[in-house]
C-alpha positions as protocol buffer text, in pm:
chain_id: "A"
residue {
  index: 1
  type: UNK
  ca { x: 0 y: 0 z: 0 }
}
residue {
  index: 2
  type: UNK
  ca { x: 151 y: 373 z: -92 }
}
residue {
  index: 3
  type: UNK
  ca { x: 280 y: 585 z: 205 }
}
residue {
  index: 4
  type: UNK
  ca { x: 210 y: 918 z: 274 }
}
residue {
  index: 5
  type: UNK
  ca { x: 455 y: 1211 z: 281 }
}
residue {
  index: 6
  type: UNK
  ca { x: 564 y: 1504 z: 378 }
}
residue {
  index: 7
  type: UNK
  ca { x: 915 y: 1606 z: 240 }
}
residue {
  index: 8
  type: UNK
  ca { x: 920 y: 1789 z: -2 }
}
residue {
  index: 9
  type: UNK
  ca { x: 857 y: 2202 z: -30 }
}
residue {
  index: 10
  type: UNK
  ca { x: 845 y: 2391 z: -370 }
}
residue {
  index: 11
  type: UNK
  ca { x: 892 y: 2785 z: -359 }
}
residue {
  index: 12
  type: UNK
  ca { x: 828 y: 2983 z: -696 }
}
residue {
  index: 13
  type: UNK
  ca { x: 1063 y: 3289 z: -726 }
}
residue {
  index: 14
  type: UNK
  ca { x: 958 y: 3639 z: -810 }
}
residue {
  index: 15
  type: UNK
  ca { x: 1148 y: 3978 z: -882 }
}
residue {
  index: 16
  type: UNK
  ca { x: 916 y: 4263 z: -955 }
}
residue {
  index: 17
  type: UNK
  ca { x: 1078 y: 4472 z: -1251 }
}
residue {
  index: 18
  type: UNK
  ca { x: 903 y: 4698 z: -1488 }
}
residue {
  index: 19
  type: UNK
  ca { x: 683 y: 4357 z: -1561 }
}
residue {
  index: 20
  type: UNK
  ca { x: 713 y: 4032 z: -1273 }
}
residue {
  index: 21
  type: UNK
  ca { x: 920 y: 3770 z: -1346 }
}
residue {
  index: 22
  type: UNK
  ca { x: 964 y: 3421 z: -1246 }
}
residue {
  index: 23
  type: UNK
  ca { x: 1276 y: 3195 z: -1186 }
}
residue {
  index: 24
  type: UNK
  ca { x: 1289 y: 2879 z: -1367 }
}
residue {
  index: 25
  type: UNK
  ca { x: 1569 y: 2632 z: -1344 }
}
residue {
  index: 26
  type: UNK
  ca { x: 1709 y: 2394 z: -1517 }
}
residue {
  index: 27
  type: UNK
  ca { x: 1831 y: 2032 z: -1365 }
}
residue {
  index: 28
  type: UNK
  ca { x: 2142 y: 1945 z: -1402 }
}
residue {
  index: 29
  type: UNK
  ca { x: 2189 y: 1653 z: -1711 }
}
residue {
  index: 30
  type: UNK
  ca { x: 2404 y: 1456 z: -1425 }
}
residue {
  index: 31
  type: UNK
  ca { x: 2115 y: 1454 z: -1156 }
}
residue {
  index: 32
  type: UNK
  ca { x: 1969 y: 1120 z: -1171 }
}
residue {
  index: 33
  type: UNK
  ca { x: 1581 y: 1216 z: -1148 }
}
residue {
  index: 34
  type: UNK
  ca { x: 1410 y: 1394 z: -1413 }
}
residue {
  index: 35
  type: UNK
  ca { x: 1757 y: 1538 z: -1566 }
}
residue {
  index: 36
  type: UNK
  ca { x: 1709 y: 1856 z: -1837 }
}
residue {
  index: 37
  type: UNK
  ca { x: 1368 y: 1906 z: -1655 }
}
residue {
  index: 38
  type: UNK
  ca { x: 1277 y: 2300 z: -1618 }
}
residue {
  index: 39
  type: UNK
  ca { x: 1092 y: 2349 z: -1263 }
}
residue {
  index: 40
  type: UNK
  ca { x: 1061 y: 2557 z: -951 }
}
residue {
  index: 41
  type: UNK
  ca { x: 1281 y: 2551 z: -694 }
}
residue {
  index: 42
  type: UNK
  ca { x: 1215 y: 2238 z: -494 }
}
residue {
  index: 43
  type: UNK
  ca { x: 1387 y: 2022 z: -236 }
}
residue {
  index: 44
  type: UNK
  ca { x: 1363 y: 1784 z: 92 }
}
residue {
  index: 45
  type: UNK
  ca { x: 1277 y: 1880 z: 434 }
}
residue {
  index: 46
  type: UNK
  ca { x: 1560 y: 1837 z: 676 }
}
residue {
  index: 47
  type: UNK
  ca { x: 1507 y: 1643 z: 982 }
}
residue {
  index: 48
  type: UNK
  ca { x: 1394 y: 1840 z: 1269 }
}
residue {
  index: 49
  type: UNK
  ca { x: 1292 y: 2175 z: 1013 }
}
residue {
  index: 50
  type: UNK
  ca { x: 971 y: 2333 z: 975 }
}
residue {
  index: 51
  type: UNK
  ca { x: 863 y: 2326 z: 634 }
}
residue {
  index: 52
  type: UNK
  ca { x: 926 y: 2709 z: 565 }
}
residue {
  index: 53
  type: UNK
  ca { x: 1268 y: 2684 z: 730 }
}
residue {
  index: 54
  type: UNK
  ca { x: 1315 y: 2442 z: 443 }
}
residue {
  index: 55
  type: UNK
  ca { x: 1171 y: 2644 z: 177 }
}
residue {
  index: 56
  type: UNK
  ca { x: 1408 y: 2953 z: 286 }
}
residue {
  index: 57
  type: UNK
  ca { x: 1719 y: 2721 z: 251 }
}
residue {
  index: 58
  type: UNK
  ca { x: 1645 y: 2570 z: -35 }
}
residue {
  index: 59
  type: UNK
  ca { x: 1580 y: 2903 z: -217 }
}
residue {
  index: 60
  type: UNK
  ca { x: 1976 y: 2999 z: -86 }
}
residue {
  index: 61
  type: UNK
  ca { x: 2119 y: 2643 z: -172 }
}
residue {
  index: 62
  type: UNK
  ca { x: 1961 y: 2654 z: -530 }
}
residue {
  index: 63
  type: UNK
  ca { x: 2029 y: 2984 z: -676 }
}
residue {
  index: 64
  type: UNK
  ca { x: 2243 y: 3185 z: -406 }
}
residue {
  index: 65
  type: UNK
  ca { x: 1958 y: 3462 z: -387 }
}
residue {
  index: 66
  type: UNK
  ca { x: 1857 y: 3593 z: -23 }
}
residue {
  index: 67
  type: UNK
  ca { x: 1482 y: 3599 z: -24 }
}
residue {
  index: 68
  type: UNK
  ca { x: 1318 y: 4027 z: 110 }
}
residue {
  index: 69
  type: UNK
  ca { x: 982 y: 3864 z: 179 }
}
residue {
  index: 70
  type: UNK
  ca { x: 855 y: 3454 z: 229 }
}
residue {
  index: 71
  type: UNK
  ca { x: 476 y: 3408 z: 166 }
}
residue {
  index: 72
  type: UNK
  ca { x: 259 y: 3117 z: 212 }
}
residue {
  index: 73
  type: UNK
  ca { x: 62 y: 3025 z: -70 }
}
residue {
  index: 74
  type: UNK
  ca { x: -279 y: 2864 z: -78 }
}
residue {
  index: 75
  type: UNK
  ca { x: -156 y: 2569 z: -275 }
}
residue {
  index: 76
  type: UNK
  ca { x: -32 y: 2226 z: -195 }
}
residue {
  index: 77
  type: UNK
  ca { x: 132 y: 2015 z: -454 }
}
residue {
  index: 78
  type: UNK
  ca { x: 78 y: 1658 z: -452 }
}
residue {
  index: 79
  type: UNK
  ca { x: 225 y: 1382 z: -657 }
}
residue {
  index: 80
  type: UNK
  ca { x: 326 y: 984 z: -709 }
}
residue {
  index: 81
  type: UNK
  ca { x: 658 y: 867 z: -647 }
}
residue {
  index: 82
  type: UNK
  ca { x: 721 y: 541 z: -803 }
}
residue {
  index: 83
  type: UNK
  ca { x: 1066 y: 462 z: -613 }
}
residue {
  index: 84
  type: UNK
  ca { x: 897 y: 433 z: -310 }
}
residue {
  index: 85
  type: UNK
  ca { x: 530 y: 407 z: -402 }
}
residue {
  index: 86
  type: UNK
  ca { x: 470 y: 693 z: -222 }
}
residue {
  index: 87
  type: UNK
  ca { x: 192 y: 1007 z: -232 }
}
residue {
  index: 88
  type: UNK
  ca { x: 407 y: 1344 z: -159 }
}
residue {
  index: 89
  type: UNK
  ca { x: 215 y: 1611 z: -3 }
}
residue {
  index: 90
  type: UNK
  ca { x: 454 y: 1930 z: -89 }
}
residue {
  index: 91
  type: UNK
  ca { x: 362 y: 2277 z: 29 }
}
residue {
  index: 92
  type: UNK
  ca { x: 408 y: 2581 z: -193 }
}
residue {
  index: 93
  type: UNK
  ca { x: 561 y: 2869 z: -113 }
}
residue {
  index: 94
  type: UNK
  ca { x: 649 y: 3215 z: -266 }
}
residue {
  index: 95
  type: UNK
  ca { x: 992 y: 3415 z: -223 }
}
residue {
  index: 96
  type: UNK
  ca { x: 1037 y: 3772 z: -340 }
}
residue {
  index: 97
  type: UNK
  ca { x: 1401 y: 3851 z: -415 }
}
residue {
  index: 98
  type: UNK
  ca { x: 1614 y: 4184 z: -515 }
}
residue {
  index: 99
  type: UNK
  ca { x: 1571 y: 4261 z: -869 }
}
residue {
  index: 100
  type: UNK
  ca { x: 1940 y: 4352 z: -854 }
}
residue {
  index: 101
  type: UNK
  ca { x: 2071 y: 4038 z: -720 }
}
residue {
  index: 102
  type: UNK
  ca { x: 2264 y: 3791 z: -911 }
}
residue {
  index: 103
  type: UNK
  ca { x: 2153 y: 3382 z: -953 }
}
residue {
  index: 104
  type: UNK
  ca { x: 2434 y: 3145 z: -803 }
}
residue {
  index: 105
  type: UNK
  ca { x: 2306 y: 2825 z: -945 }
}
residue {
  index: 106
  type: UNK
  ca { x: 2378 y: 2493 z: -745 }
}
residue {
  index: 107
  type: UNK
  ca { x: 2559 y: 2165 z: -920 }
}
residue {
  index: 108
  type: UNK
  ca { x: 2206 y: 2067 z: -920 }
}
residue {
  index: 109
  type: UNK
  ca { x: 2116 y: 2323 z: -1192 }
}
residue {
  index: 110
  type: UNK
  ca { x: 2229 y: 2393 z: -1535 }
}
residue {
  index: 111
  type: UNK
  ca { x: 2040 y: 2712 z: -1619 }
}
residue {
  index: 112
  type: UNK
  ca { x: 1828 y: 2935 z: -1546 }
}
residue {
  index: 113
  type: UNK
  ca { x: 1564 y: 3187 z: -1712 }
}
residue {
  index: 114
  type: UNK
  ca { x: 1380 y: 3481 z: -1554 }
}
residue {
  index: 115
  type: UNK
  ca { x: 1061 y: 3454 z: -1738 }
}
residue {
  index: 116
  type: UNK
  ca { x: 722 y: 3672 z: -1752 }
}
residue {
  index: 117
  type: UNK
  ca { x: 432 y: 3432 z: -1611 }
}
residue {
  index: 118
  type: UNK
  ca { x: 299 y: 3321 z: -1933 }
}
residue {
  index: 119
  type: UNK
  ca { x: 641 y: 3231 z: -2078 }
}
residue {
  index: 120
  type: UNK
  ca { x: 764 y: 3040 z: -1718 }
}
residue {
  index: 121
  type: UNK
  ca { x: 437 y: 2837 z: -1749 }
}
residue {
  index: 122
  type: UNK
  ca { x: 487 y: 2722 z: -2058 }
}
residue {
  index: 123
  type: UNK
  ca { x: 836 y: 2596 z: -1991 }
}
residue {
  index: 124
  type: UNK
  ca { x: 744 y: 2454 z: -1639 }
}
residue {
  index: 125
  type: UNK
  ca { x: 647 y: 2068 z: -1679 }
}
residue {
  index: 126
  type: UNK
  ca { x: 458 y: 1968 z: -1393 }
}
residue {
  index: 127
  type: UNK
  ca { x: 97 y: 2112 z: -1349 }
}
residue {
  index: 128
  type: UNK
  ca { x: 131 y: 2188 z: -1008 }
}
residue {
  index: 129
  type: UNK
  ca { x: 442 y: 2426 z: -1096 }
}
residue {
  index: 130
  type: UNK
  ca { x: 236 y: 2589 z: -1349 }
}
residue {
  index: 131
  type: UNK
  ca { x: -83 y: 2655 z: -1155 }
}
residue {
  index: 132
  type: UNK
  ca { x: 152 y: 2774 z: -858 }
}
residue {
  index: 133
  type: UNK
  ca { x: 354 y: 3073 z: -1068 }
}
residue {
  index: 134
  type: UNK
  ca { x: -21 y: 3140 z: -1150 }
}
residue {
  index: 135
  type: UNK
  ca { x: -162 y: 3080 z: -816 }
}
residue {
  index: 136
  type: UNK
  ca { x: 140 y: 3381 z: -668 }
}
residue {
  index: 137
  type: UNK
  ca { x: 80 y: 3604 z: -958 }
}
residue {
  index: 138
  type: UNK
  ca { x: -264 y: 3627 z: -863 }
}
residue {
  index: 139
  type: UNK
  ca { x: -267 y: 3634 z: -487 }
}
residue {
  index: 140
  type: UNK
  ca { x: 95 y: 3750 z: -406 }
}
residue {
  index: 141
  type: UNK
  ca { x: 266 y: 3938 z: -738 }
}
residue {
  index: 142
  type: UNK
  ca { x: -30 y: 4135 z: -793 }
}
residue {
  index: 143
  type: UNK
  ca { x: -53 y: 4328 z: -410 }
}
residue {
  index: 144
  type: UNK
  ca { x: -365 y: 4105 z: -398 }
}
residue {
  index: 145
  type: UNK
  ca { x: -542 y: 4251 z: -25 }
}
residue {
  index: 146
  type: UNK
  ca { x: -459 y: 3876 z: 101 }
}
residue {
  index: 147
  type: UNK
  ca { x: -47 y: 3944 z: 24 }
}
residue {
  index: 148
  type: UNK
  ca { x: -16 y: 4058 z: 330 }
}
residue {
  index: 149
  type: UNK
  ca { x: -190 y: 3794 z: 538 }
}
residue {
  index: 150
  type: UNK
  ca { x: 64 y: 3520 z: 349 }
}
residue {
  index: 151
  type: UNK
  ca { x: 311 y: 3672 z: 418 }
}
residue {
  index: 152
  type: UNK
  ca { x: 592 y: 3512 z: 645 }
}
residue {
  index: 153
  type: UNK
  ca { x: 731 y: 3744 z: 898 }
}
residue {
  index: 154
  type: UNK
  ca { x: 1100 y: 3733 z: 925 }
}
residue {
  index: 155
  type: UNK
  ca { x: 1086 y: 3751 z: 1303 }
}
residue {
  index: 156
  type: UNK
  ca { x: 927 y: 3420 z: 1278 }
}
residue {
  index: 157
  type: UNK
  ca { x: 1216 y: 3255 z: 1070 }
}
């Protein structure tokens, strides 16, 4: 019988310029799952650390960048895993970075785009990526009233 978990966080990454844009990534041709595959920043849940915690370091590990502002996002990703017949529960998140700040991309990564929504969404794979650069254009990118409510105080971190 599959297993439930928890594990796994995804964060999409936003710079507001003169129009928002969105960090895609490239995986690395070396990395043994889903190699060439253009996604969201996404990664495993350390022992011991809160899912946000997770989010925040994964966002550093990946690309370097120093998120201004964490949000939650009403959106949880979920997804088979054949390896280990398991269902993945993986919370969304949203990170706003400096517009001025420079991508440091992880062995993990080959590339990288900063991409308009449409454009990322097209190049994302996985429908769950997709909906969620969507889902934090809508209620995050766009000063939606509920931006603030999502948003992640750093005093909390």
């Amino acid at each position: 019988m599959p297993k439930i978990i928890f594990e796994i966080v995804e964060t999409v990454l936003f710079r507001r310029k003169s129009e928002p844009e969105f960090l895609v990534l490239q995986r690395s041709d070396k990395e043994t799952i889903y190699p060439g595959l253009w996604q969201i920043v996404s990664g495993g849940i350390e022992p011991g650390e809160k899912a946000y915690e997770a989010a925040l370091r994964e966002v550093r590990e990946e690309t370097g960048l120093k998120p201004i502002g964490l949000y939650n996002t009403p959106l949880t990703n979920t997804f088979y895993f054949f390896t280990n017949d398991s269902v993945n529960l993986s919370p969304v998140f949203a990170a706003e970075v400096d517009p001025n700040e420079d991508v440091r991309l992880s062995d993990e990564h080959k590339d990288f785009r900063w991409l308009v929504k449409d454009e990322a969404i097209s190049l994302l794979v996985w429908p769950g990526q997709k909906s969620a650069v969507g889902i934090v254009d809508e209620y995050i990118v766009r000063r939606n009233p509920s931006e603030e409510s999502m948003k992640i105080p750093f005093d909390h971190l």
